[in-house]
MARBA-3410 file (N, C-alpha, C, O; in Angstrom, 1 decimal):
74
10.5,-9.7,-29.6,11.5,-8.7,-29.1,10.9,-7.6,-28.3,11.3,-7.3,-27.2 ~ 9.8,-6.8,-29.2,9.2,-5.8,-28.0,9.0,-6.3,-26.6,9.4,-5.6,-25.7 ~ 8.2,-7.7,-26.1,7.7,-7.9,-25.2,8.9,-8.2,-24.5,8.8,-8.2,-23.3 ~ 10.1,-8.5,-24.8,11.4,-8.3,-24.2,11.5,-6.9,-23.2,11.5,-6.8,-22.0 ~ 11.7,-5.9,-24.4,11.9,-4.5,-23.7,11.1,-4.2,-22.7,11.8,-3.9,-21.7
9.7,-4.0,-22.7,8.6,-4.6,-21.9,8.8,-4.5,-20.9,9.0,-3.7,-20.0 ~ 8.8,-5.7,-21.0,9.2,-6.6,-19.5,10.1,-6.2,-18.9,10.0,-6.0,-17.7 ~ 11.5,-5.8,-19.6,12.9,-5.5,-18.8,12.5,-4.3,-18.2,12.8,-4.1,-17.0 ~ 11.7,-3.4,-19.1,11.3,-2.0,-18.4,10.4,-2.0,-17.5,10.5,-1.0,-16.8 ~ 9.5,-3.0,-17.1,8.6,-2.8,-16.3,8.6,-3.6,-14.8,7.7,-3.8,-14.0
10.3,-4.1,-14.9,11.2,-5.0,-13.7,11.8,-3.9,-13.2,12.1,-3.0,-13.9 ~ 12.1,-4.0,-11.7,13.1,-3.2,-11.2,13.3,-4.2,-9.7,12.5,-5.1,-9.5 ~ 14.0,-3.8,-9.2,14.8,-3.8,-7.5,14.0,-3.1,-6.8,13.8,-2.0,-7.4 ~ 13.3,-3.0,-5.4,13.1,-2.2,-4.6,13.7,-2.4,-3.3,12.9,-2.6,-2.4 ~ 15.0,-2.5,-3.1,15.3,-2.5,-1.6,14.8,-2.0,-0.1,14.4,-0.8,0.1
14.9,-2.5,0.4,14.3,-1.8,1.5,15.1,-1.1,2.3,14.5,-0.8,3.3 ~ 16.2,-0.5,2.3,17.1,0.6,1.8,17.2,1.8,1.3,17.8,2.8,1.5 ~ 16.6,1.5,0.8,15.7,2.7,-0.1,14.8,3.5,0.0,14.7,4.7,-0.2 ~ 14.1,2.5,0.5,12.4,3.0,0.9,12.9,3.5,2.5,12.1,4.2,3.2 ~ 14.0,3.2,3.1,14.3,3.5,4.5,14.7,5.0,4.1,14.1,5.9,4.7
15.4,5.3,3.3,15.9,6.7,2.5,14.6,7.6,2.4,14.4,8.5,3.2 ~ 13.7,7.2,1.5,12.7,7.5,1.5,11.9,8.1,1.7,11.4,9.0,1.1 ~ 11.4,7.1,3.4,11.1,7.7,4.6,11.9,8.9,5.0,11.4,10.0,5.2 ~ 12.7,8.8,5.0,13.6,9.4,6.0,13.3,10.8,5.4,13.0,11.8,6.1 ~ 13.5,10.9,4.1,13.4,12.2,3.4,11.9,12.4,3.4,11.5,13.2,4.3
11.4,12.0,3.0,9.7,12.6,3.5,9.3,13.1,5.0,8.4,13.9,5.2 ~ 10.1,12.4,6.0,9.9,12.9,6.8,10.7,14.3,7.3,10.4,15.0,8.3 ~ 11.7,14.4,6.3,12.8,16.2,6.7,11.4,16.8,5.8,11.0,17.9,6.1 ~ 10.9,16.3,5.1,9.8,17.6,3.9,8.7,17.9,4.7,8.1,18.9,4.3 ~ 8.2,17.2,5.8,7.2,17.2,7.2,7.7,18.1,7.5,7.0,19.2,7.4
9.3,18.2,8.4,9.2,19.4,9.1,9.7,20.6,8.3,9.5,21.6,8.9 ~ 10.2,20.6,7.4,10.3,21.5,6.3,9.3,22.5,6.2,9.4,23.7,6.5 ~ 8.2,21.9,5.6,7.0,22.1,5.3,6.2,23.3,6.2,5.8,24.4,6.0 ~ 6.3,22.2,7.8,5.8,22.4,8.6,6.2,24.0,9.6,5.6,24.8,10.2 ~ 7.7,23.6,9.1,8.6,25.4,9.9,8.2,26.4,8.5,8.2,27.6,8.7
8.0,26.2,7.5,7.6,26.9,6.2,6.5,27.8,6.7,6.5,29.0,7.1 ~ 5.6,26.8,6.6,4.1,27.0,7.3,3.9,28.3,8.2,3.5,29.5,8.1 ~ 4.4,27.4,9.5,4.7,28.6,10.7,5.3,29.8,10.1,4.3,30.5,10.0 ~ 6.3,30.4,9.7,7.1,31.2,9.6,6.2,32.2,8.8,5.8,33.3,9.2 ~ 5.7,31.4,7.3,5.0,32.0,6.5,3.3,32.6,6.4,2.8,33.6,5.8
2.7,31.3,7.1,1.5,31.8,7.2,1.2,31.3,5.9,0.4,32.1,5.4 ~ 1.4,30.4,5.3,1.6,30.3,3.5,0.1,29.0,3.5,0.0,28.1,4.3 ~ -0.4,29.3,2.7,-1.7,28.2,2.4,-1.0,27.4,1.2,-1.5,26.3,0.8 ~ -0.2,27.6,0.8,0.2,26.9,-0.6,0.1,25.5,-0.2,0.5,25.2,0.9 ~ -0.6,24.6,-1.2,-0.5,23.4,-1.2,0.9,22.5,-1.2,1.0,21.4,-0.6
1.8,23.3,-2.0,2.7,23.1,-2.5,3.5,22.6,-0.8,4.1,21.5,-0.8 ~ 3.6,23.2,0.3,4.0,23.5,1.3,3.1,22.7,2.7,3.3,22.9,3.9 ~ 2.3,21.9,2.2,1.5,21.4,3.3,2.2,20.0,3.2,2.4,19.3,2.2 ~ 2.5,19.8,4.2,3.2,18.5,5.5,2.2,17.4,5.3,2.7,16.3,5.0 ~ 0.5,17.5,5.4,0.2,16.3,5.4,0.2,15.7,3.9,-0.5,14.7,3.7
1.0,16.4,2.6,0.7,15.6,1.7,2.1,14.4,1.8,2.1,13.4,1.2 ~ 3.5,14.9,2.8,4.6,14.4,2.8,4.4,13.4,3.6,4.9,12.3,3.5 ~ 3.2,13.9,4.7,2.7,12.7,6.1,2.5,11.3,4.9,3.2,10.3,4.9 ~ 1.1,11.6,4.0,0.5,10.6,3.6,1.8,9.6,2.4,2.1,8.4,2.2 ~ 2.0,10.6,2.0,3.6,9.8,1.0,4.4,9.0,1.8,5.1,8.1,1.4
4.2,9.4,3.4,5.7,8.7,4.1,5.0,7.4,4.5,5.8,6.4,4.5 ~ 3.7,7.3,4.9,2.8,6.1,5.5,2.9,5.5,4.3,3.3,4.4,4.2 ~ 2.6,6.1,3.2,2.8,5.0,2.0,3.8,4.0,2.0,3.7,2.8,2.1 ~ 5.0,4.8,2.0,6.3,3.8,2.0,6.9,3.1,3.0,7.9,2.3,2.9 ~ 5.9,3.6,4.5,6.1,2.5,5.1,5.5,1.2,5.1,5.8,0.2,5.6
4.6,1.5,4.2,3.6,0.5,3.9,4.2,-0.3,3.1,3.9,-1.5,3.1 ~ 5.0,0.3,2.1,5.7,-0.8,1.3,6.6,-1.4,2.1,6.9,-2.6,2.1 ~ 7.1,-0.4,2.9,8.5,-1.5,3.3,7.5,-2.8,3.9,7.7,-3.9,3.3 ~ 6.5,-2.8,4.9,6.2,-4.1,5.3,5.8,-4.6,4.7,6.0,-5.8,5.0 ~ 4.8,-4.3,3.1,4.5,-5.6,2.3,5.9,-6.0,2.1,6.2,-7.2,2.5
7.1,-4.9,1.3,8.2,-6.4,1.0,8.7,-7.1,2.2,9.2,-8.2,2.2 ~ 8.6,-6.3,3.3,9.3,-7.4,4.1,8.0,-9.0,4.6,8.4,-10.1,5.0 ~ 6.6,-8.6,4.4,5.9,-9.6,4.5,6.1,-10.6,3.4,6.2,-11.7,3.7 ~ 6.2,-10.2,2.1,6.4,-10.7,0.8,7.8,-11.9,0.8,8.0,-13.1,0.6 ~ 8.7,-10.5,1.2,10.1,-11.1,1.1,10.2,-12.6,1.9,11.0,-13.6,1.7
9.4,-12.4,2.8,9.8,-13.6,4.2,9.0,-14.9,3.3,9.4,-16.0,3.4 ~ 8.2,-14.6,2.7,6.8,-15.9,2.4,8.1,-16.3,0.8,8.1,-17.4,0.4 ~ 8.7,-15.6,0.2,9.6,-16.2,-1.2,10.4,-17.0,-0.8,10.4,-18.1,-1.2 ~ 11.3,-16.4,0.2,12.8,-16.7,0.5,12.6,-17.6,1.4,13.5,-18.2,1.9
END
């Protein structure tokens, strides 16, 4: 029974829809970030762009493994 729960918990959906979302929003937190920056003069980490740059290259990265993945299942 546990390794039921498990497993159901550790399954999900990742659309590539999503990850299109995703991007999209990491990339408004780039220029966010980025007009923050300018305006502020602000060193906060919290506020630096290339941590949203490197999060958004991530998920583009996913989207091509699933779409590489997706093509070699189906």
């Amino acid at each position: 029974m546990q390794e039921s729960i498990c497993a159901d918990a550790a399954s999900f959906d990742l659309h590539p829809n999503n990850l299109t979302a995703c991007v999209a929003e990491a990339n408004e937190c780039i220029k966010l970030c980025s007009a923050k920056r300018s305006t502020e003069n602000s060193a906060d980490k919290q506020f630096d762009p290339e941590n949203y740059a490197i999060l958004k290259g991530e998920l583009k990265f996913f989207q091509i493994l699933i779409a590489v993945l997706g093509s070699m299942w189906f």
